[in-house]
N, C-alpha and C positions, 0 to 999 in steps of 0.2 A: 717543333710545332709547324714550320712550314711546311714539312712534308707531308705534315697528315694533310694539310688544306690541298697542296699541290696532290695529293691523292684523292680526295674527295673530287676536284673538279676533274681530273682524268675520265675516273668512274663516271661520274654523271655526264659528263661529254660523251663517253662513247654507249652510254644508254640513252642520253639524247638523238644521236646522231642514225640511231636503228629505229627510232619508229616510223611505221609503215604500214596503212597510206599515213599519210600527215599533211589532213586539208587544214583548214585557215583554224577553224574551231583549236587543234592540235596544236597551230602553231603559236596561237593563243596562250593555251595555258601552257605550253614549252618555257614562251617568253617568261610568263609572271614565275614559274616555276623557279627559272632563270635567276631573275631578280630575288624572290627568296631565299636562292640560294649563295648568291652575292651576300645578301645581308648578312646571313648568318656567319656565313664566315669570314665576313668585316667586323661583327660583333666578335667570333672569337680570336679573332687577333689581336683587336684593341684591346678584351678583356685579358689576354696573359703579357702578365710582366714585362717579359723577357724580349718579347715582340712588340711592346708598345710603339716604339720611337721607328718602327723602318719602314711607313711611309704607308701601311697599310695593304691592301689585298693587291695594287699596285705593283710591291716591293716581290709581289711571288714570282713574278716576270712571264714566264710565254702563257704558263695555264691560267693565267688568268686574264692575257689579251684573249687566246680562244675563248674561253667564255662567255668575253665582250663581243667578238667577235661573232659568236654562236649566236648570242642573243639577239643580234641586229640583224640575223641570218631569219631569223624567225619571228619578224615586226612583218605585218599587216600588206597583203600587196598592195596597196594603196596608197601605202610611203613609200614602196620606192624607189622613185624617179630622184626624190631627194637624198635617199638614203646611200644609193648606189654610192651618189658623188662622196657623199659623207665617208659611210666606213665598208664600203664594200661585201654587201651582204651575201654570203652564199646563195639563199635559196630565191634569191630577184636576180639572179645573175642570170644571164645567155648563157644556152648549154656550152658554146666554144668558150666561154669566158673561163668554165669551168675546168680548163685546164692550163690557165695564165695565173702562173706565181703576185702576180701583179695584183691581181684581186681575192687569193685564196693564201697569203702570206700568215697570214696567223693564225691559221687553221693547220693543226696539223693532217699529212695526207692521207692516214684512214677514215678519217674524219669527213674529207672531199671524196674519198670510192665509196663511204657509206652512203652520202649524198646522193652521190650518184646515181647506185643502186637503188636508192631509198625512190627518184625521179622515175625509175624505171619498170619495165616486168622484170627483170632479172633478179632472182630469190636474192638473200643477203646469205652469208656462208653459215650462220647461224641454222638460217631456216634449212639448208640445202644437206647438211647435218644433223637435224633433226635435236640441236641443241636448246634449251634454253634461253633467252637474253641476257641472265645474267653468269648462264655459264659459257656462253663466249666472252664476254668481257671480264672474264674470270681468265680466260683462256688468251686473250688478248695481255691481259698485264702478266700473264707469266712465258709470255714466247717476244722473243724480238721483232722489231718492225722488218724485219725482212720479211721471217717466217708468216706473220700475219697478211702481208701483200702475197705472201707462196699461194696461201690459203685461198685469201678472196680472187686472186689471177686464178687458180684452179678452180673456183666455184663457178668463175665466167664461163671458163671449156666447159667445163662438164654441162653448165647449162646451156651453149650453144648448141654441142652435139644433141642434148634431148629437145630443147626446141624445134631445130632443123631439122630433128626427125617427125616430129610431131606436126611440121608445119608454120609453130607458131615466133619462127626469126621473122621480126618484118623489117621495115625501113627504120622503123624508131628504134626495134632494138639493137639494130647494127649501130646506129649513134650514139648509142648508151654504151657500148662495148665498145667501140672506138673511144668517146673519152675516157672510160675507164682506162683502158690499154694505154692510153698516153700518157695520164697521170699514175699509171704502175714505173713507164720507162723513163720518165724523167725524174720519180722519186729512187731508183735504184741505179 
């Protein structure tokens, strides 16, 4: 039974983690989304048997700090000056923060280039293939985290070379591509 849960929250993480834009309204109902989906699956742990006694959604261990962690990623900017101190929210972070283990520890790191991406003009590797969302994170849980970093580090070139032709690399998207690039090199 923990697997299915520890599978439920993968999934929903990394379909959280690709919408795009995602103003306040978005990050809104992500949260509350969030939280329902906590419940529910506190509810069904406590409801089977077998899983009663091991501490709850808790005991699932990293997928369900990400979670927690996601979720506080996507509270209100208005909290957080507090919140940073507290739990280190990805999406109130500094763009340089966004590449310190120190604030992005429980987040796993396609999670932070989604992010990334998600902050920036640079397509997500979905869009830039012409996929789905749920047929990359289809495609995500059946290839290794290497291959998945191959993919979005390839999505970056190819969108540098058609931007810089077109014009449209500015100063921000070189920042954007820079932190990405950094959190590709120090997750591999």
């Amino acid at each position: 039974m923990t697997s299915i849960v520890r599978y439920v929250i993968k999934t929903f993480l990394l379909h959280a983690s690709i919408v795009k834009p995602l103003g306040e309204w978005g990050k809104l109902q992500l949260t509350s989304d969030m939280t329902d989906v906590e419940f529910a699956l506190n509810a069904f742990i406590v409801d089977t048997p077998h899983i009663k006694n091991t501490g709850g959604l808790e005991a699932i261990g990293s997928e369900y700090k990400s979670l927690r962690a996601m979720r506080y990623v996507l509270l209100p900017e208005h909290w957080s000056a507090l919140l940073i101190r507290i739990y280190r929210p990805l999406l109130f972070l500094e763009n340089n923060q966004l590449t310190s283990s120190k604030y992005t520890e429980e987040l796993p790191v396609l999670i932070v280039l989604h992010h990334i991406l998600v902050r920036s003009p640079i397509p997500l590797p979905h869009v830039l293939h012409g996929w789905q969302e749920a047929e990359y994170v289809q495609w995500v849980s059946k290839h290794s985290e290497i291959e998945a970093f191959n993919l979005v580090d390839t999505g970056i070139s190819h969108w540098e070379k058609v931007a810089g032709s077109d014009g449209e690399y500015t100063a921000e998207a070189a920042e954007y591509v820079q932190l990405a690039r950094t959190v590709l090199h120090q997750a591999r």
